[in-house]
Steps between C-alpha positions, in 0.01 A plus 500: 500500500668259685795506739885369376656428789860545463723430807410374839542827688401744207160639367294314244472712231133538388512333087237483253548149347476652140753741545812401361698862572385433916653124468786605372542788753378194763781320369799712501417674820501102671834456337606827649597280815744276296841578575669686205712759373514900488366679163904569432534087565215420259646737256819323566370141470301626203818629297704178547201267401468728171913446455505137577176484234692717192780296561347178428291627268841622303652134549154353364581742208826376397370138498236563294721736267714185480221288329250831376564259150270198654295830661417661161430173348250390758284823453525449131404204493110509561515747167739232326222294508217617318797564237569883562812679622629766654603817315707859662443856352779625704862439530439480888220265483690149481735647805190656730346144468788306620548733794124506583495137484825444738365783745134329503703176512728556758239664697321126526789331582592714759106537623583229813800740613317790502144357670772394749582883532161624524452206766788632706321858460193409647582260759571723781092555458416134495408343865744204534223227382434684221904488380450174418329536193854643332533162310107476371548823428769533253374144329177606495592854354770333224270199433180673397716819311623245283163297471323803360796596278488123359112497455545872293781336304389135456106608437436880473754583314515252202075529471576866488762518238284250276168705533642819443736427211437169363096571502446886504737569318542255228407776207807718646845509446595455895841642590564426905795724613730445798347768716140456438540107536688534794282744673244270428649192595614664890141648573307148429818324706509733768155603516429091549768477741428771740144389462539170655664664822152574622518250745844666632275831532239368688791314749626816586150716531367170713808469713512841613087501527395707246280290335328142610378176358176647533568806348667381197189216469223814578646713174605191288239682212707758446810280494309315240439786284875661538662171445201446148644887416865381497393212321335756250835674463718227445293270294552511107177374433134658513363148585396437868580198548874538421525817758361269767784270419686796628280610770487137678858482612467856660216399642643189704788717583237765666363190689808337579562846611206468754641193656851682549327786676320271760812292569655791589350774589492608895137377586594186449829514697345643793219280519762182465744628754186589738350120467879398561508690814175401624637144482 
């Protein structure tokens, strides 16, 4: 147990390194201090963020609905090229695609908008250095979303398609309908996507001191083996070698990861702003 001192004139409260739950509590009862807003304000601030957010998430739906033609033929086109198409067993199917594709669509295109809402949100919590991370934030967030959802679509996804069909199933009859395909397609895109935000996790658990460089470095075995079990998942193929291809960019995301959380996580600050004053 160690002492988290939280404010000059308040009582340290007494923290077992290891426990994440007391760190967190550490955390939020420091930011207690901050100047902010009434649970009615919150609730307040909380309901126009979630307006602003549907209502650029409904203009980001007309734009894509405008080109859901281009849409549809980009997520086709990975199955257009080991020479297979798509094929609907309902009357609703063609329609539920292009809607699903716009929504998911508009949704990216209007992902900077709303980060900017959830920013706005969570600001009043932020000490004023920390605010200035708004513009890393949202690049950071957008850039590695659409990394993973490129290296599912540009790698994953083709090697999938041509194991599965083209190789395990080349004494069948394969018959790859809208929903299944889709479904498909969104959980290796999204799943990829979300994926890479690690390092946006472990910014927002190491800003507010929940975990540490040292932490993160302590358990790094069982990041290994979660990240080698996602691999598992998402991999088409039995052989190793191809899920480490997987694994490895995970893997330098958990240790880029590391070097977010000791660039910013409070230690750090304090110690730099007590060497500055000692000056």
């Amino acid at each position: 147990m160690k002492p988290i001192r939280l404010q000059p004139n308040r009582k340290p409260i007494m923290v077992d390194p290891a426990d994440a739950i007391g760190l967190a509590r550490a955390a939020v009862t420091e930011r207690a201090e901050l100047p902010g807003m009434s649970l009615m304000e919150h609730l307040d601030e909380l309901r126009r963020r979630i307006v602003h957010s549907a209502l650029y998430l409904g203009a980001g739906f007309l734009v894509a609905w405008i080109f859901r033609d281009k849409f549809v033929a980009f997520i086709q086109a990975p199955l257009n090229h080991i020479g297979k198409s798509l094929v609907f067993t309902h009357p609703m199917d063609p329609l539920n695609l292009q809607l699903q594709v716009s929504l998911v669509g508009g949704a990216i295109v209007a992902s900077p908008f709303i980060l900017f809402q959830v920013w706005l949100f969570i600001a009043p919590g932020l000490y004023q250095k920390e605010r200035r991370f708004v513009i890393p934030f949202m690049t950071a967030t957008v850039g590695l979303f659409l990394g993973g959802a490129a290296f599912g679509y540009y790698w994953v996804l083709p090697g999938a398609l041509k194991i599965l069909i083209v190789d395990f199933g080349k004494n069948f009859t394969s018959m790859v309908t809208i929903e299944d395909y889709s479904s498909f397609f969104l959980s290796i895109i999204l799943g990829l996507g979300i994926s890479f935000e690690m390092p946006i996790l472990i910014f927002f658990l190491a800003m507010f001191g929940i975990v540490s460089p040292r932490f993160l470095w302590k358990n790094i075995n069982y990041a290994i083996l979660a990240v080698f079990l996602v691999a598992a998942c998402i991999c088409p193929s039995p052989d190793p070698w191809t899920m480490c291809i997987y694994a490895v960019p995970m893997l330098a995301l958990y240790l880029i990861g590391i070097g977010v959380a000791w660039w910013v996580h409070p230690s750090r600050r304090k110690a730099k702003a007590a060497k500055q004053a000692a000056k």
